[in-house]
C-alpha positions as CSV (number, residue, x, y, z in Angstrom):
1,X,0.0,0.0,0.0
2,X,1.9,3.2,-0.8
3,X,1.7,5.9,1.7
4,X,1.8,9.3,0.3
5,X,2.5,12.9,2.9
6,X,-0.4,15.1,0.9
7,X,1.1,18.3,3.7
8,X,4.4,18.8,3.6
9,X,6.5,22.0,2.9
10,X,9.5,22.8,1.2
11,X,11.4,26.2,1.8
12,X,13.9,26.7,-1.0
13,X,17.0,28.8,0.1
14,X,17.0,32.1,-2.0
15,X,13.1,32.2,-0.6
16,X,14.6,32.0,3.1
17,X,16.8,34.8,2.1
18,X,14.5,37.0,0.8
19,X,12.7,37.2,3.9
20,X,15.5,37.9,5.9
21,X,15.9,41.4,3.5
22,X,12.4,41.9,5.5
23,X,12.5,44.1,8.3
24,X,8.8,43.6,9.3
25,X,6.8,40.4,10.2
26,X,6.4,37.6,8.0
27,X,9.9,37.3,7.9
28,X,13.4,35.3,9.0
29,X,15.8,36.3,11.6
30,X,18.9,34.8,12.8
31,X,20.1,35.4,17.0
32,X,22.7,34.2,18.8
33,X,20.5,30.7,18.6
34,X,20.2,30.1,15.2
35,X,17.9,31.0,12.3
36,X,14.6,32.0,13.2
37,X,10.7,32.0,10.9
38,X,9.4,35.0,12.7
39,X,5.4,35.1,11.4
40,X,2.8,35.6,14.1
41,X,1.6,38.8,16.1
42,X,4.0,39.0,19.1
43,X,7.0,37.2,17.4
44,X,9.4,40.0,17.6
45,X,12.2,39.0,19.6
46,X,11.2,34.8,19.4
47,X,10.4,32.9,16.1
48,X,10.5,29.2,15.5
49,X,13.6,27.8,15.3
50,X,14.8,26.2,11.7
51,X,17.6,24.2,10.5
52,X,18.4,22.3,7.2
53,X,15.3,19.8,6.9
54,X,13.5,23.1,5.8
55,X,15.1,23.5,2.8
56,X,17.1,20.6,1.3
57,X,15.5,17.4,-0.2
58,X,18.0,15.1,1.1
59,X,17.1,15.7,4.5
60,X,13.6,15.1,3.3
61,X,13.9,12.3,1.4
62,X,15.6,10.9,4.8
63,X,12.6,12.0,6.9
64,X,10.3,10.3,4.2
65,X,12.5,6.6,4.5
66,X,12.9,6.9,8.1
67,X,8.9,6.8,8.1
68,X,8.2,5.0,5.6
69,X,6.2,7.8,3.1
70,X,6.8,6.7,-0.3
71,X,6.0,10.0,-1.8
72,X,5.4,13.8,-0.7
73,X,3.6,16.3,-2.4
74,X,5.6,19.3,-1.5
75,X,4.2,22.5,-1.2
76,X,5.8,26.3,0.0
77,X,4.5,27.4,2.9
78,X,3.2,30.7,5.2
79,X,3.9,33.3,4.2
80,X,4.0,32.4,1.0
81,X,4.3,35.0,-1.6
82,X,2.1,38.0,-0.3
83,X,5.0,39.8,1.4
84,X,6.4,40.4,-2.1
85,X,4.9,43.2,-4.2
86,X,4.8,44.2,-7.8
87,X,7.9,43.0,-10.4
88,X,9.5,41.1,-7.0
89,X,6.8,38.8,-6.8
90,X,5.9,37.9,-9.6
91,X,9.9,36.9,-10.4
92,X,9.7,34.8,-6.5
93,X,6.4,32.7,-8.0
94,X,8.6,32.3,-11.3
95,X,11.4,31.1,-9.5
96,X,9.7,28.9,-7.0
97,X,7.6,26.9,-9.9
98,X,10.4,26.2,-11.7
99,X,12.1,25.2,-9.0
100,X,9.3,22.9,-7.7
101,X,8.5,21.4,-11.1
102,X,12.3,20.1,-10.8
103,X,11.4,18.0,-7.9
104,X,9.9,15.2,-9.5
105,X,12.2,14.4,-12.0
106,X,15.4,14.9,-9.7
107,X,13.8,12.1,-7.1
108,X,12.1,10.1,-9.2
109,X,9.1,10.8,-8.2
110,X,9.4,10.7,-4.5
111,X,8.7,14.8,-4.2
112,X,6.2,15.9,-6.7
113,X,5.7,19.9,-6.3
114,X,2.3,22.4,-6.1
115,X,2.8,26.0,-7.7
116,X,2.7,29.2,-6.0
117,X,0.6,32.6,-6.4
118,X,2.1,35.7,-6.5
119,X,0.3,38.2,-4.5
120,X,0.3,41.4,-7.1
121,X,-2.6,41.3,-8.3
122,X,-5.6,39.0,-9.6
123,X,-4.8,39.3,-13.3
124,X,-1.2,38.0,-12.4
125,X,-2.6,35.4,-10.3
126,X,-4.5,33.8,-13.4
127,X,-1.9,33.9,-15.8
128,X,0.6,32.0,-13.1
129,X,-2.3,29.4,-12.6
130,X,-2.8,29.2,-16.4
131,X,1.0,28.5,-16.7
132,X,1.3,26.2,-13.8
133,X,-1.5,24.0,-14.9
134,X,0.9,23.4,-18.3
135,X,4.0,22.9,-16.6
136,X,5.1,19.5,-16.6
137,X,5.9,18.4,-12.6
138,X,3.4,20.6,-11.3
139,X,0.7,18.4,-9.3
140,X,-1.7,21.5,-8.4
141,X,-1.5,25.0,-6.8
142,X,-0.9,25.8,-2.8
143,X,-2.3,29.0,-1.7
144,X,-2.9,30.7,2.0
145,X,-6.3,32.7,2.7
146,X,-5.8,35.4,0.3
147,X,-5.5,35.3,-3.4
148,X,-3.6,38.8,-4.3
149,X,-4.5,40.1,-1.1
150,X,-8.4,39.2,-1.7
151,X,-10.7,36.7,1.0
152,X,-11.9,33.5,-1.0
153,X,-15.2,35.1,-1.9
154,X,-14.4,37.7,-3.4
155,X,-16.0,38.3,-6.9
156,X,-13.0,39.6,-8.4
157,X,-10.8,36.2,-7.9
158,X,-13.4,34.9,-10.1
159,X,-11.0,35.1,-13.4
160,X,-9.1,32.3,-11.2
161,X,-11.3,30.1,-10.3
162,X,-12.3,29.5,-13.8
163,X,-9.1,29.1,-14.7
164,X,-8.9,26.1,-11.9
165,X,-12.2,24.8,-12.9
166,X,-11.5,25.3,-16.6
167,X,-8.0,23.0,-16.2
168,X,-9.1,20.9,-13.4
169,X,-6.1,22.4,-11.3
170,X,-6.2,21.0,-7.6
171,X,-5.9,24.4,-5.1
172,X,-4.3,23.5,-1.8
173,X,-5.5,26.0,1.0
174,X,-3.4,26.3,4.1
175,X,-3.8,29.0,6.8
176,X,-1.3,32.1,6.4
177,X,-1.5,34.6,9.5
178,X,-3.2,32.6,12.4
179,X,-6.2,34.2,13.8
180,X,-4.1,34.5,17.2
181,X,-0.8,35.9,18.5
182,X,2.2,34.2,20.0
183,X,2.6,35.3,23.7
184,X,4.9,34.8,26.3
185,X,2.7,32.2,28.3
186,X,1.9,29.5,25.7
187,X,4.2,30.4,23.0
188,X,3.0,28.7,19.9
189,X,0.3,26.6,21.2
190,X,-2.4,29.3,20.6
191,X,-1.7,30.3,17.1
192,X,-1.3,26.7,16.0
193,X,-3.2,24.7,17.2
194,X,-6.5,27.0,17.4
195,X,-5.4,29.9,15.0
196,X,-5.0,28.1,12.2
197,X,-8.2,26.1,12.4
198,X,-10.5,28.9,13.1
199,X,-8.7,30.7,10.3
200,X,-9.6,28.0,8.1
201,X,-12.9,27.7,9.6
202,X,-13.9,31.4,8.5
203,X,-12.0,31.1,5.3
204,X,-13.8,28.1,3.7
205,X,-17.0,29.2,5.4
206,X,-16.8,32.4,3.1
207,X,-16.2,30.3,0.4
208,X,-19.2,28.0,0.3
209,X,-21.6,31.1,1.2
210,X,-20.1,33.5,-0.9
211,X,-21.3,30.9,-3.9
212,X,-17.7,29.9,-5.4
213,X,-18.5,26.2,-5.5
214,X,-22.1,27.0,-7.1
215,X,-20.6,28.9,-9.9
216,X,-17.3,26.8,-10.7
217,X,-18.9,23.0,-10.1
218,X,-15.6,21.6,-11.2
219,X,-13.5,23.2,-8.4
220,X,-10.8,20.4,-6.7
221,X,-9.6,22.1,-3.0
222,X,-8.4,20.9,-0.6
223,X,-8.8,22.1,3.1
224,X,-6.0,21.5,5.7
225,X,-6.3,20.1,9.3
226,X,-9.5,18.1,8.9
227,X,-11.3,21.3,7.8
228,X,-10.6,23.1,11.4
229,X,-14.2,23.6,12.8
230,X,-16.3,23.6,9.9
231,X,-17.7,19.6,10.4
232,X,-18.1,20.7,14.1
233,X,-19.8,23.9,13.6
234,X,-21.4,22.9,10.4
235,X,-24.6,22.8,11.7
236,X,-24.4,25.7,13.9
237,X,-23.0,28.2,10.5
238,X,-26.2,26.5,8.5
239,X,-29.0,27.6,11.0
240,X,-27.5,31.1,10.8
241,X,-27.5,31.2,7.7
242,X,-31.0,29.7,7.1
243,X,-32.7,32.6,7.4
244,X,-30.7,35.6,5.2
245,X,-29.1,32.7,3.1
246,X,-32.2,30.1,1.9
247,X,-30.5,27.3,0.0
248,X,-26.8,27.5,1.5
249,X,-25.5,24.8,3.3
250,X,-22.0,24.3,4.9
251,X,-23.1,20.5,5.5
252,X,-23.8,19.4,1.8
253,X,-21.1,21.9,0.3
254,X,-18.4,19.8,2.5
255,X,-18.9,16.7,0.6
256,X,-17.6,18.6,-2.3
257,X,-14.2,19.4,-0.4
258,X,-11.1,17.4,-0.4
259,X,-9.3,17.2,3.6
260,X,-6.1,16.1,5.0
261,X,-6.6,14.5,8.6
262,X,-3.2,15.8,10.2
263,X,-5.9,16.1,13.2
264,X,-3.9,13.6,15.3
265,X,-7.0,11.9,16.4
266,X,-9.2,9.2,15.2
267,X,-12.0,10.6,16.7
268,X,-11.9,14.0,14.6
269,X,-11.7,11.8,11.7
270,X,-14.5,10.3,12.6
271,X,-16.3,13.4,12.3
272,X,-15.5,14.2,9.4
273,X,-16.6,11.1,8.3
274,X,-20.1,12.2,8.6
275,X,-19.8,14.8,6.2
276,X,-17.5,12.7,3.5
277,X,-15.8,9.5,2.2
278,X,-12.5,8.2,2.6
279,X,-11.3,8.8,-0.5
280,X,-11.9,12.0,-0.1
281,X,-9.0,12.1,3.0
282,X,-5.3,12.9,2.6
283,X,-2.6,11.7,4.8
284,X,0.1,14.1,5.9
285,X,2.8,14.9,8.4
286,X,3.1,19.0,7.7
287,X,6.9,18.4,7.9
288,X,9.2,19.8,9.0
289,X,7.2,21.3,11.5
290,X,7.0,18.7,14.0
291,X,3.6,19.1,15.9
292,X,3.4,14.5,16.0
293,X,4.7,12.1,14.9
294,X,3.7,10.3,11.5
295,X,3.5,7.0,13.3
296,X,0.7,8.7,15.1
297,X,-1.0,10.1,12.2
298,X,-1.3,6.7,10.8
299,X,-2.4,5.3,13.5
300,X,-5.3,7.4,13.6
301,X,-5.9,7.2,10.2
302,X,-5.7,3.3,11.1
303,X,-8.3,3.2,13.9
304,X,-11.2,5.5,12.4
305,X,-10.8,4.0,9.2
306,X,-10.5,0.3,9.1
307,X,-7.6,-1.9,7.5
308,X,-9.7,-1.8,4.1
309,X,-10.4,2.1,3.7
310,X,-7.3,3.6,5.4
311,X,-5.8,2.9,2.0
312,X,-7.3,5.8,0.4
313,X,-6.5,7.8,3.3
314,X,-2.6,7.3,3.0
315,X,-2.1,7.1,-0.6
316,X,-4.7,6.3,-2.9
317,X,-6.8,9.7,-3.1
318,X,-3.6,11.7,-3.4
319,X,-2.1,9.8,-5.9
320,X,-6.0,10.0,-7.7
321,X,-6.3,13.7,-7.5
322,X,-3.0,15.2,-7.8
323,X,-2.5,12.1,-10.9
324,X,1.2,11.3,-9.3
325,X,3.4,9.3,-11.1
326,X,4.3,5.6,-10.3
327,X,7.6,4.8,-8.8
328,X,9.8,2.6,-9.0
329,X,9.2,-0.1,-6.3
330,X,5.9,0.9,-5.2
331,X,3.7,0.7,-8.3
């Protein structure tokens, strides 16, 4: 059964560099420590700590053996390219496709990338997703919250999602600025682990009422971190909306959605079990940040799911929807 990491991210160097020329937040730092990701309210002076296994494949490719992931879909992460503005980012999305196109053919297949946006402007935005969805090595697109500094449902990103739906583009969301601040008392834990779930709560919610799955029916996204709230709350968002909004429902809309499960918990999986099928869930392990381990994932993925169905689960929807190539030894 091949096991495939659906969430995993991939800083290239020169990207690391460039936000070190920052001198505001989203940025990179480096102390007396080491090299720091400074990208939260109420990181000056702290940051996350990173080493090599953000940036070099080899130490990925390790991670992936040492766990026994036979492929990774590999994706840039927060902040991703809004930070950059006019000519700068449009040459940072340039560089970063190519560069994540390369992946497959330099590891046989092991990595397989996702483009990246810039975040000028809407018109550049669907000319890069035109070009991405021709470029051979590129499995789909990865974006944060914002699409050239616009929420989900706004009208004017419509030029890009037809260009999605028109080329059957997969759209990876991941949360980009955390709902919540880092502070001195629980550090990380708040903008993590509740942040970036609520931020995808409000996100995607937008996105099923503000009608972007009614008008582009052949949409393929894909929602992080078991969806955050949404099959929680799901019921809750659809009696508000019953009354100003006849005929929207979060419930139905979330059978359309695609979800990894790096939930670390069966019974969250469970849950969203009720609102889709298994092969409709994607494994992952959000290397190299290291919130579990991926023998835990699985064996989540293991218990909600069943011996029979976790296969979809841990390889086969990824390798359906992103249409990954085989590789040698596997299939």
């Amino acid at each position: 059964m091949p096991v495939v990491d659906a969430h995993s991210h991939l800083y290239p160097r020169w990207y690391i560099d460039a936000l070190r020329a920052r001198r505001s937040i989203p940025r990179a730092v480096v102390d007396a420590d080491g090299e720091r990701f400074q990208f939260f309210r109420g990181e000056q002076g702290k940051g996350r700590l990173i080493d090599e296994s953000y940036w070099e494949t080899g130490k990925k490719l390790a991670f992936m053996a040492a766990n026994g992931i036979d492929q990774a879909v590999v994706t840039l992460g927060n902040p991703w390219l809004n930070p950059f503005k006019g000519g700068q980012g449009e040459r940072l999305a340039e560089r970063a496709n190519a560069d994540l196109a390369k992946l497959e053919a330099e590891t046989g297949g092991r990595l397989v990338g996702l483009g990246v946006l810039p975040g000028t402007s809407v018109e550049a935005a669907a000319r890069v997703a035109g070009q991405v969805a021709k470029t051979r090595g590129l499995h789909g697109l990865a974006s944060g919250y914002s699409i050239a500094r616009h929420p989900l449902d706004d009208r004017r990103l419509d030029s890009v999602w037809k260009v999605l739906a028109t080329t059957g583009l997969p759209l990876y969301l991941h949360p980009h600025d955390s709902m919540l601040a880092v502070d001195d008392e629980y550090g990380h834990v708040l903008p993590v682990a509740l942040g970036f779930p609520f931020e995808t709560t409000v996100a995607v919610t937008r996105l099923i009422l503000g009608g972007v799955l009614d008008r582009f029916a052949t949409l393929r996204i894909i929602v992080p971190h078991g969806g955050g709230s949404l099959p929680y709350l799901s019921g809750r968002i659809d009696a508000a909306a019953r009354r100003g909004m006849p005929g929207k429902s979060i419930a139905r809309a979330l059978r359309r959605l695609y979800f990894d499960v790096v939930v670390y918990s069966a019974a969250s999986i469970r849950t969203l079990l009720e609102f889709t099928e298994p092969d409709h869930l994607l494994f992952g392990t959000d290397h190299p940040y290291r919130l579990g381990t991926p023998d835990a994932h699985r064996k989540a993925v293991r218990v909600a799911l069943g011996a029979r169905r976790q296969r979809w689960a841990l390889g086969l929807s990824a390798i359906r929807l992103f249409d990954l190539p085989s590789i040698h030894g596997v299939r």
